[in-house]
Structures are given as C-alpha cells and as structure tokens.
ROVODO-847454 format. One line per field, with one value per atom (N, C-alpha, C): residue number from 1; residue in three letters; atom name; x negated, y negated, z negated. Coordinates in nm, 4 decimals. Atoms other than C-alpha are relative to their C-alpha. Layout:
N
pos: NUM	...
code: ALA	...
site: CA	...
X: X	...
Y: Y	...
Z: Z	...
//
This chain:
70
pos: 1	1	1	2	2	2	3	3	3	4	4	4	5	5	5	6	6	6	7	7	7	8	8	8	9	9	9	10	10	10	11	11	11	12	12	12	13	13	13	14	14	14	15	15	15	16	16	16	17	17	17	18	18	18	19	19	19	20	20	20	21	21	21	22	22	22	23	23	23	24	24	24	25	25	25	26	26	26	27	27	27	28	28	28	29	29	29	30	30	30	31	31	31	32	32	32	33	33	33	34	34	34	35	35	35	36	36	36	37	37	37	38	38	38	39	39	39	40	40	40	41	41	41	42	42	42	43	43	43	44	44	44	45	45	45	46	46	46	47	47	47	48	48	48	49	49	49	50	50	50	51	51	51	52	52	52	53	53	53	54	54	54	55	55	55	56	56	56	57	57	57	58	58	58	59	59	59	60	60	60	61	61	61	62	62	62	63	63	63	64	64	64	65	65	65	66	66	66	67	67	67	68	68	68	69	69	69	70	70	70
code: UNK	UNK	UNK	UNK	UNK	UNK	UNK	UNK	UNK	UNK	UNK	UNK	UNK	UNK	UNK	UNK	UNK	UNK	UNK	UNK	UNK	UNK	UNK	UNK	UNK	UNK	UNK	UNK	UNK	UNK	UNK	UNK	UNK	UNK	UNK	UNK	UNK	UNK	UNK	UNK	UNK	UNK	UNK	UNK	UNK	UNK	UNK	UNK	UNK	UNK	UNK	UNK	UNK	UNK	UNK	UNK	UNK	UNK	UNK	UNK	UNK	UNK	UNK	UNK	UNK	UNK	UNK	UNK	UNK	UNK	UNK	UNK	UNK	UNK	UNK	UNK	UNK	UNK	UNK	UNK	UNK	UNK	UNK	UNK	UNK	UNK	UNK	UNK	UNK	UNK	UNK	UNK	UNK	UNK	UNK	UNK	UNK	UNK	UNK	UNK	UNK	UNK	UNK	UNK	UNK	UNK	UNK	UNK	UNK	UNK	UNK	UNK	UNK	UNK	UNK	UNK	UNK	UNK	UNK	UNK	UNK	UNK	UNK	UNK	UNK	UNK	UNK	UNK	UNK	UNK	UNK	UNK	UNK	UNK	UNK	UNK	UNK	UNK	UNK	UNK	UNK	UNK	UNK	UNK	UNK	UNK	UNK	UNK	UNK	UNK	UNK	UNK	UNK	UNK	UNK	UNK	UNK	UNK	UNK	UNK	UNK	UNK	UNK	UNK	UNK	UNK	UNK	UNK	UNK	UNK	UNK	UNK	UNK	UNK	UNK	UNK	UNK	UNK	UNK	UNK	UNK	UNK	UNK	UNK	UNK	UNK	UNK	UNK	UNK	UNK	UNK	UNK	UNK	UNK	UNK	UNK	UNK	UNK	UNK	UNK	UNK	UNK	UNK	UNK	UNK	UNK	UNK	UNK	UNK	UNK
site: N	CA	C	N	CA	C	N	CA	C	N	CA	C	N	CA	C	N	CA	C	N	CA	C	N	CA	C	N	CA	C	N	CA	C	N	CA	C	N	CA	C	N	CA	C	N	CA	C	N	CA	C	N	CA	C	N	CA	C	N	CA	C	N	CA	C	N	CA	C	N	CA	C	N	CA	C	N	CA	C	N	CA	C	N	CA	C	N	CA	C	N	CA	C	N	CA	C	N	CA	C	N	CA	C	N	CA	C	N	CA	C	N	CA	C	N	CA	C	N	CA	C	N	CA	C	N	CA	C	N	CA	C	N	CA	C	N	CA	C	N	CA	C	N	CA	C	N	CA	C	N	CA	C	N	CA	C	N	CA	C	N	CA	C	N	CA	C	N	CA	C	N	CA	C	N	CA	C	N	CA	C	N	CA	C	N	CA	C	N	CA	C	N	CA	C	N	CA	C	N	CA	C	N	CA	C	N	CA	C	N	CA	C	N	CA	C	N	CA	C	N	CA	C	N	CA	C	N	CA	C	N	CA	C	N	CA	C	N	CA	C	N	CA	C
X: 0.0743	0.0789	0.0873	-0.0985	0.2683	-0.1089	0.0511	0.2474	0.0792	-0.0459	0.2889	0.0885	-0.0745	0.6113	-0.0628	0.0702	0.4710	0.0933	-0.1423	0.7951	0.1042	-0.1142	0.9617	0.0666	-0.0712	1.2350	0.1011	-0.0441	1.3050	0.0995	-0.1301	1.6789	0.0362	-0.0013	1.6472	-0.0770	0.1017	1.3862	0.0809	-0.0912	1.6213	0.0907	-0.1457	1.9316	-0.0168	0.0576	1.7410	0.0426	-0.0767	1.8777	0.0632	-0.1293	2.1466	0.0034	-0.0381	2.3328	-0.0331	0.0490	2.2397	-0.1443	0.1031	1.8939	-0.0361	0.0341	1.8973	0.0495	-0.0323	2.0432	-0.0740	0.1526	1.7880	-0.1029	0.1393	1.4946	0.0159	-0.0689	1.6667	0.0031	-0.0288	1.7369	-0.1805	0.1642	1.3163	-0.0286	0.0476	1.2253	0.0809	-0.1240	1.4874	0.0955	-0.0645	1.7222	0.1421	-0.1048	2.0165	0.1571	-0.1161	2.2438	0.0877	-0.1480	2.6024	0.0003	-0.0510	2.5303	0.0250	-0.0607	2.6587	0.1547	-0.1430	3.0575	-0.0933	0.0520	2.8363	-0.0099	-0.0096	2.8934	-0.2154	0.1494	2.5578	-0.0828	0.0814	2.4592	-0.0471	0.1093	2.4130	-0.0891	0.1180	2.2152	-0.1141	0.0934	2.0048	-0.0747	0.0315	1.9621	-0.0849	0.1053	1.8413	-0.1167	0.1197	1.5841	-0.0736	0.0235	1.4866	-0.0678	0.0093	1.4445	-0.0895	0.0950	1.2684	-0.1088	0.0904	1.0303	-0.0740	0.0750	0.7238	-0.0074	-0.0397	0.7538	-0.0677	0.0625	0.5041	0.0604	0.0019	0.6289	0.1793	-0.1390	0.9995	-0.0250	0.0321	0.8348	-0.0368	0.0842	0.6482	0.1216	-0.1440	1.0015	0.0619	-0.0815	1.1976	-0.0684	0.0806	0.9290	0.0447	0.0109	0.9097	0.1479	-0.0962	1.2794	0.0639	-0.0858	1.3794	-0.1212	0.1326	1.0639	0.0826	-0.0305	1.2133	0.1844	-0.1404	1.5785	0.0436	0.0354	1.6744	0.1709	-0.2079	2.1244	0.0450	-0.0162	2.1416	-0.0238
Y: -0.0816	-4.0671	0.1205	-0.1204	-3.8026	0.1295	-0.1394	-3.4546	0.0650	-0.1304	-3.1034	0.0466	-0.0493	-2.9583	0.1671	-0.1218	-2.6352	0.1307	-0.0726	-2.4525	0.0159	0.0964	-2.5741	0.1156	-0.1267	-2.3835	-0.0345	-0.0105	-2.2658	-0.0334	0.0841	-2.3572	-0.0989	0.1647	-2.7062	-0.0326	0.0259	-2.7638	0.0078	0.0055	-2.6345	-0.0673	0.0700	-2.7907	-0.1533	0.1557	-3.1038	-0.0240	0.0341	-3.0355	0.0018	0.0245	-3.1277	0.1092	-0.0648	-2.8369	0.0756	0.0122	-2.8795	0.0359	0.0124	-2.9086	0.1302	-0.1965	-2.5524	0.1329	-0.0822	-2.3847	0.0239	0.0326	-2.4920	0.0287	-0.0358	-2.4221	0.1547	-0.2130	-2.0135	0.0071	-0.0569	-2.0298	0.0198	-0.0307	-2.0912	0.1274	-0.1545	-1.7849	0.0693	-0.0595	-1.6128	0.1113	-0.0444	-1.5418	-0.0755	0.0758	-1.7481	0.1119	-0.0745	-1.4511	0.0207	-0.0537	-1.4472	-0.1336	0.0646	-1.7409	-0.1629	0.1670	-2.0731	0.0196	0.0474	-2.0204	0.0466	-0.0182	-1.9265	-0.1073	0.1407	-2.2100	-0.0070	0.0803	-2.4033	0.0734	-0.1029	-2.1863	0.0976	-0.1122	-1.8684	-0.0365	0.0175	-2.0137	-0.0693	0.0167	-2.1984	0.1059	-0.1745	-1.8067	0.0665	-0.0848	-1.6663	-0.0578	0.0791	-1.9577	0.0550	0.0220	-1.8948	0.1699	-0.0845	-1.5496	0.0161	-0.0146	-1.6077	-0.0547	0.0439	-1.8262	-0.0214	-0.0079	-1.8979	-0.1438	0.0932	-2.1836	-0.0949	0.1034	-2.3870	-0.0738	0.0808	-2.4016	-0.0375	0.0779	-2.4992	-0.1355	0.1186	-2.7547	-0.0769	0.0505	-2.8600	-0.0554	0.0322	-2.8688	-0.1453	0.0997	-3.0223	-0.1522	0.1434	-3.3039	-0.0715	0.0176	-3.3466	-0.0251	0.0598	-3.3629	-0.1252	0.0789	-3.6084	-0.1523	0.1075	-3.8389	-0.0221	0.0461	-3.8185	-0.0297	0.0430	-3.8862	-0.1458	0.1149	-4.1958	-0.1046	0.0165	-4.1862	0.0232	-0.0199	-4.1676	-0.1431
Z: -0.0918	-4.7140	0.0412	-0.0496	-4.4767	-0.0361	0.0310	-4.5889	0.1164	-0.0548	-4.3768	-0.0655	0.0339	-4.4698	-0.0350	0.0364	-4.6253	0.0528	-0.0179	-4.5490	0.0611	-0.0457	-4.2500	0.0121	-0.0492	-4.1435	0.1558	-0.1623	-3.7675	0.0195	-0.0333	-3.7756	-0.0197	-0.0195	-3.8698	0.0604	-0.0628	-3.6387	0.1346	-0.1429	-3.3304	-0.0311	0.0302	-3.5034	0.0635	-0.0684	-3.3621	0.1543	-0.1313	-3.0215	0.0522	-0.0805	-2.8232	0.0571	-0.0590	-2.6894	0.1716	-0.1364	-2.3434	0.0215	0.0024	-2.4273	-0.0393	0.0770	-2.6360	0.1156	-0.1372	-2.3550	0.0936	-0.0893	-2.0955	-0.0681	0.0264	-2.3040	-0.0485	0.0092	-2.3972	0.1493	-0.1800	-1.9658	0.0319	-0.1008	-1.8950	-0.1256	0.0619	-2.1831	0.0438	-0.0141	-2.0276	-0.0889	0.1040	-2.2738	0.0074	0.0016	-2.1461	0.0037	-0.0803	-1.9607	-0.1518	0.0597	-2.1574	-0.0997	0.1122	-2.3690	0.0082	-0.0459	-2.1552	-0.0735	0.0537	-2.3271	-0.1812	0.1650	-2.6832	-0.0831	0.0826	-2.9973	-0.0107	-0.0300	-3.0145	-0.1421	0.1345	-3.3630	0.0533	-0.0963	-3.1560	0.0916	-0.1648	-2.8548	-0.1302	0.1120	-3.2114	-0.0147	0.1002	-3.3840	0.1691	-0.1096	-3.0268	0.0423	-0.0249	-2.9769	-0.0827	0.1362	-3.3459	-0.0076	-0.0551	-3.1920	0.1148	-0.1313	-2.8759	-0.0099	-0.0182	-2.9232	-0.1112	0.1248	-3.1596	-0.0595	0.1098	-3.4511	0.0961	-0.0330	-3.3021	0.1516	-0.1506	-2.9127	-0.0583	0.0493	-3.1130	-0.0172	0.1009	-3.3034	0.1383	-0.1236	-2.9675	0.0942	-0.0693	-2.7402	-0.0526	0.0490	-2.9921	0.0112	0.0547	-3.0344	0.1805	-0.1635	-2.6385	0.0312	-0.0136	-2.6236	-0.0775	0.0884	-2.9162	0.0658	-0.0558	-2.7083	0.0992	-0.0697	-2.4221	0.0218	0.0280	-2.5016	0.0316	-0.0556	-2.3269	-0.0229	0.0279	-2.3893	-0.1474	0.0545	-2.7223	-0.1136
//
C-alpha cells in the first residue's frame, strides 16, 4: 500500500526537471532575469524559493506526464 512521504523534500522534487523545463516554470513566476547562463542547481534553489511545495509537486507531476522525448 502507497504511503505519503511524510518529509518530502523541495529539491528532489525540482531535481525532477529537465533544465529547460526549470527555467520556463522560474520565467512564468517571474524570477528568470540573469539566470538563462546559471548551472541548473541555482535556477533548482530559486524555484525552491519561489514557489509553494504543492504548485512544485503539481508542475513537476504535469511535466514528467507530459514528457513525450525521453
């Protein structure tokens, strides 16, 4: 029987997305300006920053669904 992770934690939860994908979802909260040449850990830490656990958890799910090249 699946259990609720009691404990998730926000940076493995973004670590779930492709580069491209973490970028674009920091550009619509707008939080992108300075960080298109930034390694994919900082544009992670400012998501992890911008937005609230649940609409991460919500994204990530919505992107790893609709992933179609991988």
């Amino acid at each position: 029987m699946p259990l609720t992770n009691p404990s998730p934690d926000p940076m493995s939860v973004v670590a779930l997305f492709w580069r491209d994908e973490a970028l674009s979802f920091l550009e619509e909260l707008g939080g992108a300006s300075g960080m298109q040449s930034r390694f994919r850990a900082k544009i992670y830490s400012k998501l992890v920053d911008k937005a609230p656990f649940d609409h991460l958890c919500n994204r990530v799910r919505r992107c790893l669904r609709d992933r179609r090249d991988w």
